[in-house]
N, C-alpha and C positions, 0 to 999 in steps of 0.2 A: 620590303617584303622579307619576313625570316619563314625561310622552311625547313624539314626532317633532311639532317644533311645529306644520308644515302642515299635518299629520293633524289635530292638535288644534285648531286655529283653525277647519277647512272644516267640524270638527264640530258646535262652538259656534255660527259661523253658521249650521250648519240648523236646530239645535233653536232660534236665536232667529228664525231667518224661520217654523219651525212656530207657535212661539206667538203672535208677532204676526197669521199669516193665521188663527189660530183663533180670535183674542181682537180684537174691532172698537175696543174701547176701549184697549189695550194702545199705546203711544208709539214706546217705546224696551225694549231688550232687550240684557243686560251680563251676560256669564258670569267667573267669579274662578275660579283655578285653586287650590286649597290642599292643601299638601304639598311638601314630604316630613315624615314625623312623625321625629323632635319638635317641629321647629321651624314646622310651619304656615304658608310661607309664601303670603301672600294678594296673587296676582297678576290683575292685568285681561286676560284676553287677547285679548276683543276686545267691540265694542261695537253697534249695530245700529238707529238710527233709522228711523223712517218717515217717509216723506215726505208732507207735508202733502195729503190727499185724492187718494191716489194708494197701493196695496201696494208700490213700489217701497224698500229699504232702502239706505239712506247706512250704508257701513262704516267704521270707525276709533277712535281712543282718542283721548278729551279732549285737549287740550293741555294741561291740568295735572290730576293727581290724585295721590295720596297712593297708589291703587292700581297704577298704571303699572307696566311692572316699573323696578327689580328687586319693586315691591310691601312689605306692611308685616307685617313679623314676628308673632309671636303674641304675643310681651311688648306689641307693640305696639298690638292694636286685642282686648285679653283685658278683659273685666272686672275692673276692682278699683274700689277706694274710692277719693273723692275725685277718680276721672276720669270726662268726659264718656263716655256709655254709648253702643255700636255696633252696630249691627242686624248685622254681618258677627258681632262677639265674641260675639251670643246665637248666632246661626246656627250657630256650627261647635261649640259649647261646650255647649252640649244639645241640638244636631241636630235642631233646631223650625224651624219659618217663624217669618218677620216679617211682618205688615201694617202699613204705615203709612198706617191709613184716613182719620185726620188730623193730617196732620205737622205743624201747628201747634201742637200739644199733644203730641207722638210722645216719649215718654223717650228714645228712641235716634238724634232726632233736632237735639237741643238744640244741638251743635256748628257746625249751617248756624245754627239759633235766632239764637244769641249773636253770628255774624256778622253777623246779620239776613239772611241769604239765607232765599230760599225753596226748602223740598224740597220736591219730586216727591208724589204720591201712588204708593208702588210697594209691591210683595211680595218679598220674596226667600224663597227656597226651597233649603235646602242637598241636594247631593245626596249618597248614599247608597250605599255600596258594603260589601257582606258582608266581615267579615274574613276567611271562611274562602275567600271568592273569592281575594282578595287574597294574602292570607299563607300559606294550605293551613296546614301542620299544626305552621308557626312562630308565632304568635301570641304564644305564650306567652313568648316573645324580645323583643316590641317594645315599642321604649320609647315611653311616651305622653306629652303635653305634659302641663304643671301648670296649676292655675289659680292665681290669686294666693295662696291661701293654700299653696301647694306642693303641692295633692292632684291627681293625675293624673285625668283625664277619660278619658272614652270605657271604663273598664275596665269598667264591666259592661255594655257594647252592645257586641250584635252588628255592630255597624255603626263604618265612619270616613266622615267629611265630605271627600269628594276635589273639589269643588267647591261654587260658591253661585249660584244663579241670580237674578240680580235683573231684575223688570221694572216698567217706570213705565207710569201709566196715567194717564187722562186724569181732573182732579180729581172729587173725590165720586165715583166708577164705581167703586170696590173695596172690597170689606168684608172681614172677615174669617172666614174659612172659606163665600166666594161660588164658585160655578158656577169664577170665573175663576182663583180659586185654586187650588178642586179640580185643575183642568185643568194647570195647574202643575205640582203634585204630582206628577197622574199621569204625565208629558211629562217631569220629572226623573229616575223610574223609568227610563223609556229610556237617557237622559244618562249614569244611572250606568253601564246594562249597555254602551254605546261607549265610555265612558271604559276601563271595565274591558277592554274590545277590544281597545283602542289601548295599555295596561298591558301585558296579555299580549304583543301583539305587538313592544312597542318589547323586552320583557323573552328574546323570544324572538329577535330581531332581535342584542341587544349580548349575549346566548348563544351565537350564530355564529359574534359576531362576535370575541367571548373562544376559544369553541372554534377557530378559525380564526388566529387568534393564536399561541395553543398550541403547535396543529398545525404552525404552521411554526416556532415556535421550537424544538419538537422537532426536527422535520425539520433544519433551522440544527444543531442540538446535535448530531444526531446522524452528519449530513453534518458537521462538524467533528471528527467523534472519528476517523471510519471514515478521512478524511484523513490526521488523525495518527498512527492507526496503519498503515496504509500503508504511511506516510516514513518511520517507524521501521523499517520494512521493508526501507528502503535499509542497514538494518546488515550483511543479510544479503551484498549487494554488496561493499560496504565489505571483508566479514571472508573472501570470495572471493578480488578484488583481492588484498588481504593475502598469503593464500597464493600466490597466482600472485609476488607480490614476493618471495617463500624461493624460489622456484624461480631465478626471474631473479638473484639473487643468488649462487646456487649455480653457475647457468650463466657469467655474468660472472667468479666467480674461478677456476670451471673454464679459461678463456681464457686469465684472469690466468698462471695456470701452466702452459698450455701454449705461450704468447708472452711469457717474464719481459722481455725488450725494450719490449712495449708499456707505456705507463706508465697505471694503471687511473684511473677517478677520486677513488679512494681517496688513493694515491700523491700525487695531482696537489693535492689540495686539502692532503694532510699538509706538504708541501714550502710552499705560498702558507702556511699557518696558521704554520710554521716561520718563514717570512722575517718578518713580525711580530714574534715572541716576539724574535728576535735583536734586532731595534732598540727594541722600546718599552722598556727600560732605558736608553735617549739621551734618551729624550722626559722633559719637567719635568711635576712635577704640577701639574694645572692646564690643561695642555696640549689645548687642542681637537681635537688629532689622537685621545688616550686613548680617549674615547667610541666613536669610530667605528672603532678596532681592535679594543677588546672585541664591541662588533657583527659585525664579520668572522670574528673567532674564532669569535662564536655561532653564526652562520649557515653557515659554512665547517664545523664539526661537525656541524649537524643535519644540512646535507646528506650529508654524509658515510657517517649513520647510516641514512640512510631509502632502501629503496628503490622511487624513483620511475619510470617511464617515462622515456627519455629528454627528450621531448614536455618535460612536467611538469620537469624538471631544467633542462632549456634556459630554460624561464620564470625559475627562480629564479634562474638566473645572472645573466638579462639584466637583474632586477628588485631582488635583493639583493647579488649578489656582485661585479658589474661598478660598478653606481654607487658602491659605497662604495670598492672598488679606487680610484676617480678621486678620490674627495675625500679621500683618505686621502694619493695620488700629491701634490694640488696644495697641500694642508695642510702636508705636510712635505717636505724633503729629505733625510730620513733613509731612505728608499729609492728616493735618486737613482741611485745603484749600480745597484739589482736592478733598475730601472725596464725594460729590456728581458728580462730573464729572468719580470719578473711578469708581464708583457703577453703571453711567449711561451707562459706556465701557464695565462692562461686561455685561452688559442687552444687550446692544446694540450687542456683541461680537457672544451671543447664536442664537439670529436674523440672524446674516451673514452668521452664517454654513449653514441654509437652504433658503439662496441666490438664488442658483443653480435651487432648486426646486419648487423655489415659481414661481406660475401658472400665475399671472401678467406680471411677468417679462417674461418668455415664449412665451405669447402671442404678444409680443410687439417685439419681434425680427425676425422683419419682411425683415430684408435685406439681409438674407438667407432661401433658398427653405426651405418651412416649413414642408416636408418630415425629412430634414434633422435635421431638430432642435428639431424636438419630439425624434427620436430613441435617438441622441448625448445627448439631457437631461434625456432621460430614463437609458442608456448604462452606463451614465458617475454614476452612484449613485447604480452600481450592485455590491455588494457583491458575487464572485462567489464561488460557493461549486460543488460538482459532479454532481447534481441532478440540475443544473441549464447548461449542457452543448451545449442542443442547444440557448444560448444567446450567443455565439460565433459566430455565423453565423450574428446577429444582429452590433455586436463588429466591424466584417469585412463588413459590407456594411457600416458602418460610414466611417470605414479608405479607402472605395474604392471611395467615393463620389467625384469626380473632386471637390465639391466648400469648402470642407472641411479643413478651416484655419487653418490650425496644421502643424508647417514645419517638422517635424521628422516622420510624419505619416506613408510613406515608410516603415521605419525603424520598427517602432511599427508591422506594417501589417506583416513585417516581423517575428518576433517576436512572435504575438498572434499566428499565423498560426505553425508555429512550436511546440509550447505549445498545442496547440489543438491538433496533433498528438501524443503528450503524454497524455494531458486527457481523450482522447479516449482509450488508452491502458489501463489506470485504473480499467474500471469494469474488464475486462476480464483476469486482473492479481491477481485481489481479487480475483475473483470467484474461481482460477486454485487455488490460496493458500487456498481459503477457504473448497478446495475440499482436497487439500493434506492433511491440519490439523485436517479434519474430519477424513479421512481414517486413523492417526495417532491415533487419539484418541480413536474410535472403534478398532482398534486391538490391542491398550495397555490398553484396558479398563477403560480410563479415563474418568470422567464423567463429568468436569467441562468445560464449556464453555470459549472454545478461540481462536472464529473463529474472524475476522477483519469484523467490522464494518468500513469501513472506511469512511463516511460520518461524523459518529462520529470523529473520530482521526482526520479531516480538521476541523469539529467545533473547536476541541482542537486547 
């Protein structure tokens, strides 16, 4: 049996302050805690003098003992051959008392003997707890300690020894099977049914407090799934975006041919990737300029391929296309030549991304309904997030427009429209998660905040 130690200590002092005020020749009073089985261990947990002509009790544990904790195993104080014999190793081991009516002569006490110390006159009393209290209807699961010859104990008693009561009394005043022993006996009854109290209750207690545990690790688990699937959520985003970038695309070479004079970003970036390839046949292998051409090349195509917001494109210029233009510039002189035509591409390069959106040009494309050319140049440069979902409805009357020069638009219409039935599901799968993770959190008493913003998590 392990219980809450305070509990069990305020217990063992009362049943040792009862038996002392019951018993006038009664000294001292020492309760040993034993268990957990197999191993038996035998702890002091607390101890109980009287004071000399006076009911008053001095509490505390020897300064030295053998039983102290951590206490002494059941290999330790068991019966076998050839060791000195111990009133605790009969007590737990056939769940009898001891008297020791004259420890001078006491089998179980030859150990002080042979020190020449003097014992006590005392009784000890083990106490007593049903297994079917205890175990309910596992019994048949537990393992019992051995005695020295390796035969287990206790298997055919109803009973385990979850404690030992020992008290000292005042010489010659104790016999055995006297008045004061009875008394014992009966007063260990109790002992057992509070221990067994204090079992149940620690055992209901760290049941809680596993259930409680649990509780929130699922809660945790499952406020982590509900997250992730969420953010996975943000696909649907993502694969929107996308479509709005075929329009933008469409729109932008739309321009391209109807102003062949403006030079697009396409052009602009073909011409910079051109000037490159003409000189890195000058450069030697080996040459620390190579590296950071082939990087220009890389990144000068992916742009090229992808279409970004201008916002978004201005970034990579400023971040990939620009700094490596300079190291590439002061690395070599082999586009000392172009050095003002390449400075002039990218001037010219930042210009082109906002192509699309420049108000001149807009106004000049007149050979399409000019209904239609406001929405498709407004639609085509939207950035979409949650909180922008009626522009969907905007999206689908461009792709519905009969005079709408886009060959895949079908396709797209197709596409956006089914997407829209997913981002319409989003707030109201937040909200149910954001309702579930609350209710998790209020009853595991969690206080930190980690309900899904998810406007945030599509920024991201």
């Amino acid at each position: 049996m392990t219980m809450m130690e305070d509990l069990l200590e305020n217990t063992c002092k009362n049943m040792i302050k009862t038996i002392l005020f019951c018993l006038e020749n009664a000294t001292k009073g020492t309760i040993y805690r034993v268990g957990p089985m197999p191993k038996l261990q035998a702890v002091r947990i607390t101890s109980g003098i009287r004071r000399e002509g006076s009911d008053d009790i001095e509490w505390g544990l020897p300064a030295v003992s053998d039983y102290n904790p951590p206490g002494k195993s059941w290999e330790q104080y068991r019966d076998r051959p050839d060791h000195v014999l111990e009133a605790m190793g009969w007590c737990v081991e056939k769940q009898k008392s001891w008297t020791a009516e004259n420890p001078f002569e006491d089998v179980r006490s030859v150990g002080k003997q042979l020190r020449g110390e003097i014992e006590d006159f005392y009784h000890m009393e083990p106490v007593l707890v049903r297994k079917s209290d205890l175990y309910g209807g596992g019994q048949d699961i537990v393992e019992y300690p051995l005695d020295w010859a390796g035969n287990p104990i206790w298997q055919d008693s109803g009973y385990v020894v979850s404690a030992v009561i020992k008290i000292h009394f005042m010489p010659y005043s104790i016999r055995r099977d006297d008045r004061s022993t009875r008394i014992i006996k009966e007063l260990s009854r109790g002992l057992g049914t509070e221990l067994l109290s204090l079992q149940l209750r620690e055992k209901l207690f760290r049941s809680q407090q596993e259930f409680t545990r649990r509780q929130l690790k699922s809660g945790e688990l499952l406020a982590h799934e509900l997250r992730n699937t969420l953010t996975k959520f943000g696909f649907v985003f993502s694969a929107v975006n996308a479509e709005i970038g075929v329009l933008r695309e469409e729109w932008e070479e739309l321009l391209s041919k109807s102003f062949p004079h403006l030079k697009s970003k396409t052009s602009l970036l073909g011409r910079l990737s051109e000037l490159i390839r003409l000189q890195m046949p000058n450069l030697r292998n080996g040459d620390e300029c190579l590296p950071v051409c082939r990087l220009l090349l890389r990144e000068q195509s992916e742009l090229a391929s992808l279409s970004l917001l201008p916002e978004q494109s201005e970034q990579w210029i400023y971040h990939k296309i620009k700094p490596n233009w300079e190291r590439l510039l002061k690395c070599s002189h082999a586009w000392h030549q172009n050095r003002d035509e390449i400075l002039a591409l990218l001037d010219q390069l930042q210009e082109a991304l906002h192509m699309g959106k420049n108000r001149q040009l807009i106004d000049k494309m007149d050979h399409l309904p000019r209904e239609l050319v406001e929405k498709w140049a407004r639609v085509a440069y939207i950035h979409f997030t949650p909180d922008k979902l009626n522009l969907l409805e905007d999206i689908l009357q461009v792709l519905d427009h009969p005079e709408l020069p886009v060959c895949h638009k079908q396709q797209v219409k197709k596409v956006i429209k089914s997407l829209k039935a997913l981002v319409e599901l989003v707030p109201e799968v937040e909200e149910r998660a954001n309702r579930i993770i609350l209710s998790l959190r209020y009853e595991n008493g969690v206080d930190s905040d980690i309900c899904i913003d998810y406007s945030r998590i599509c920024r991201i």
